[in-house]
Each structure stands twice: as C-alpha cells, then as structure tokens.
N, C-alpha and C positions, 0 to 999 in steps of 0.2 A: 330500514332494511337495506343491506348493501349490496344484497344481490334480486335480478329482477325475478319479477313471478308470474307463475302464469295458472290459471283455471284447470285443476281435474280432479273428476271425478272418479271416488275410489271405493271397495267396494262398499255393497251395504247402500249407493247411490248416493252417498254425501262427497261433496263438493267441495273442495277447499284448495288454497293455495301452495304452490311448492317454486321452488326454485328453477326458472326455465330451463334445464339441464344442457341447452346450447351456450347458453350465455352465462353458465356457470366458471368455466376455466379462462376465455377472456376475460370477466369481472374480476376474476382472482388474481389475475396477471396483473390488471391496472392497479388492484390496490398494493400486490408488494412493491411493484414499481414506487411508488411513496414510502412504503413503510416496508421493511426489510422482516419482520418479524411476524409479518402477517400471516395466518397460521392458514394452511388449507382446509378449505370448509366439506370434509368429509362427510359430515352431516346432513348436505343438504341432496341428498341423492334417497332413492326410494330403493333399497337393497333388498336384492332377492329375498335376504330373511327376515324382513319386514313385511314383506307381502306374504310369504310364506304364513308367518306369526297372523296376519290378519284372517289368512284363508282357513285357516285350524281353530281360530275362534269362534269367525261368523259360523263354520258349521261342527262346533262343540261348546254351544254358547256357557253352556253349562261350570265349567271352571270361571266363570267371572260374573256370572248373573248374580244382583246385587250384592255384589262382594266390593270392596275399595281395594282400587288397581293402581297399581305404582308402577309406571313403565322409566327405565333409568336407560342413559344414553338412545334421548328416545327419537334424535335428530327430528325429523318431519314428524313424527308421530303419527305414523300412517294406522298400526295397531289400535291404538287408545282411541283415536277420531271412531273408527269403525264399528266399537264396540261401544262407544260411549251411552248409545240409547240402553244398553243391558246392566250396566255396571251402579252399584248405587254410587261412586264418586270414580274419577279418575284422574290422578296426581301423572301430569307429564313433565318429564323432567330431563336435562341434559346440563353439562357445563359450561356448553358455547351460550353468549348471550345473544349473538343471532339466531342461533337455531330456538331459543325462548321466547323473541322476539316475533318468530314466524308464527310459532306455537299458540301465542298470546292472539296472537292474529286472526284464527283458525279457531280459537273459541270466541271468538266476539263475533266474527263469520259466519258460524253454526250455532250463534245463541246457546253456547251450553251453559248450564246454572249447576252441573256437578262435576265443573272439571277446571283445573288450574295447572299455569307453566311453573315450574320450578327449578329453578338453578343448580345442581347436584352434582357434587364432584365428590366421589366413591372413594379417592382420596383423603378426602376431607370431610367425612358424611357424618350426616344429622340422625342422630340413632332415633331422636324423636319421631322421627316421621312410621304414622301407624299402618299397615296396609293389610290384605287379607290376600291377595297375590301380588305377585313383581312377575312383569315381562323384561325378559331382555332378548335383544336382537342383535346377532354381529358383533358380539362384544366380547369374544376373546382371540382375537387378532394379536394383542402385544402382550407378551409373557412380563415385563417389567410393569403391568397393572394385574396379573394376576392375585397376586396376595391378598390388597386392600379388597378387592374385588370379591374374593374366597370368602374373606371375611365378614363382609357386608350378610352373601348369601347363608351362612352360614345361622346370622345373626337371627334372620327372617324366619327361617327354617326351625329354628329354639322357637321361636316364636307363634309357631302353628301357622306359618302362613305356605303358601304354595308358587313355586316357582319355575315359570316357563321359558326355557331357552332356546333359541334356535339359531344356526350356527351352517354355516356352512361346511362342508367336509374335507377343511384343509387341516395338514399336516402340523403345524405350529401350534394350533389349538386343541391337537390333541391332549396335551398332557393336565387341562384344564379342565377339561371333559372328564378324564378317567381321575381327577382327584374328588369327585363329586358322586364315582359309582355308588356310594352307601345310599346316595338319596335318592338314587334315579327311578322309579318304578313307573314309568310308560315310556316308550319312545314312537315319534311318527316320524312318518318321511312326506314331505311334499317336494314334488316335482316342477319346479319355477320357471319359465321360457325367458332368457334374458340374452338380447342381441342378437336373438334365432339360435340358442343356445340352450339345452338343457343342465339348470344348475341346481344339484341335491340339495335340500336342506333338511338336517336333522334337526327334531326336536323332541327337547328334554324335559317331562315334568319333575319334579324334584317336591318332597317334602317329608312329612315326619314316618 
C-alpha cells in the first residue's frame, strides 16, 4: 500500500481502513517526484456520494438484501463494506490496483466470506461478471468515459438487474444523467455535510 491508513469507523459500526486523508497529497507528491506518470489517487478519498450511497442503503436495505451487488469504481468501497451483512455476495471493484489493494484489505479486516476486490476497467469490461444490482458513485464526472460506461449500464439493465447512481449535481454530468431518463423511475436526494458545507447528492435507480 503506498499510501498511509488509518482506522474508521463507518456506518452500520464497521471498522475499516482508509487512506489518512492528510497524508494523502504529500504521499502523492513523493511518489511523482520518482515516477512522472504517477496518476492521482482520486480513489482514495470517501466522496460525499459514497456516503450518500451508503446512507440510502442502510436505511432502504431492501434493494440489495440477498441480492449480489457489483459496486464498479468503487475506490474505498465505503458502500459495499456497509451493506455487506445484507447482501448475499458483494463484488468490489475499481481499476486502480491500490485502491484493490486497500479493498482486499478491508475484507480480510472484516472477515467477509461473501465479498471479493476486483480489478474492473468499464473500458475494458468483463460482460461475464453476473450481478443482480450495480452501485456507482461519482462516476460521471469525464464525458470522454461516458459511452463505454452507457454501455456497460445498459448491458445490466437487458439484464433485469437494478442500478443505483448517485452523483453529485454538477453541470458536466448532466448530459449523462438525462441519456438514462428511460430508466430512471425513483429518485432521492441526501443531503451530505462535507467541510461544513452542504453538498446535494442525487440518486438514481434505474432498471427495466
């Protein structure tokens, strides 16, 4: 692990490791200093809409109760941890291999026996992989991954499965959002406190 961690507890009262979020942009600084192409570890931060995502499960347990749960760009996997006593299996998954790394961490941590990290580049995706919901969080931020991304949801959705997004209520990810209205039929809003700040999160379930 390249960057340091530290102990907390998140909801639902499980315990697990995350990146010290002080010591997260000096650690990033020393390693490009060596290596020029070192990517910013965007991942390892706990984003309003993941906490958000966690807050709307623990209390609507019901969309994941033994169902198998594919959370994709799942950085910290704050979601999936939380839910994992409810869920009959939970597939975490991201494309950074440190953020898998952590992951991998985090179930050996919490002894879970129905949950595993997975490497997943939506890009590059494994149509194998079976699930009965997909969480995403934060993850339409870059219009130049919209498409594969469309695509994937699209795939799951043929599929009968159900998909949960939430998303903060910026401008750039609008057009991302309204190409998916055919599927949309709930939306919620939670209200997240980040830096003594109130920050919107919408969230979209999506499905047949």
């Amino acid at each position: 692990m390249k960057y340091p961690t530290q102990i907390l507890e998140i909801e639902n009262g499980l315990t697990i490791c995350i990146p010290n979020p002080e010591l997260v942009k000096p650690t990033y600084e020393q390693l490009l200093a060596s290596n020029a192409t070192e990517p910013f570890p965007f991942w390892a931060k706990l984003w309003a809409s993941s906490i958000a995502l966690t807050k709307f499960l623990i209390a609507q347990p019901n969309w994941i109760a033994d169902k198998i749960v594919f959370e994709m760009g799942a950085g910290i996997g704050q979601p999936s941890f939380a839910i994992s006593n409810k869920a009959k299996e939970v597939i975490i998954s991201d494309y950074n291999k440190d953020a898998i790394e952590l992951i991998n961490k985090n179930i050996n941590l919490l002894a879970l026996s129905n949950a595993r990290g997975m490497i997943v580049d939506w890009n590059e995706f494994d149509y194998s992989i079976q699930a009965d919901v997909i969480l995403l969080s934060d993850i339409n931020y870059a219009p130049s991954e919209f498409k594969p991304l469309l695509q994937v949801i699209e795939y799951y959705i043929s599929k009968d499965a159900v998909i949960i997004i939430a998303t903060p209520q910026r401008i750039m990810g609008a057009p991302f959002i309204e190409s998916l209205q055919a599927f949309i039929k709930h939306t919620h809003v939670e209200t997240i406190i980040e830096q003594e700040t109130e920050v919107m999160i919408s969230l979209y379930l999506l499905y047949k």
